[in-house]
Phi, psi and omega in degrees: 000128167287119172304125180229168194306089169296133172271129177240096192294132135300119192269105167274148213211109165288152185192119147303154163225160190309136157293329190240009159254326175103354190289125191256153189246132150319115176294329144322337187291162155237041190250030167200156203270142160230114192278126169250012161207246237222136139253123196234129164310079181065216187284344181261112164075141146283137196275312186248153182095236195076041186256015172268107192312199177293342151343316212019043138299124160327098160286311178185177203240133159286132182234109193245163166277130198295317183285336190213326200274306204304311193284341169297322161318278209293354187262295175321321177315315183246036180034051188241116170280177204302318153304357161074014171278158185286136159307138202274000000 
């Protein structure tokens, strides 16, 4: 009797994932935040990002979870607690 093959689909699935928890997202979703260039404190520096080469081309996108990573970045970032007051 011949044997025969099954055959199996792979189910693939696209996803980002949070740079800063790692938590990965459906690309279809609308649960993350997505950086195409740069968030900067006045002139200086990038807080987030930094996604342009030497070029200042779109190098690449920064990816946060929407509800809680992004905002935890930018309030470390700028020493701000939750009340948007500066830290002492």
């Amino acid at each position: 009797m011949k044997e025969e093959k099954k055959l199996y689909k792979s189910l693939v699935t696209e996803c980002v994932e949070c740079e800063f928890c790692k938590k990965q997202h459906l690309i279809d979703s609308k649960d993350y935040i997505a950086v195409y260039g740069n968030i900067c404190e006045g002139m200086h520096g990038g807080l987030i990002g930094n996604n342009f080469d030497e070029n200042k081309r779109l190098a690449r996108i920064s990816i946060f979870c929407k509800k809680t990573c992004f905002f935890q970045v930018i309030n470390n970032m700028l020493d701000i607690k939750i009340t948007g007051d500066k830290k002492a």
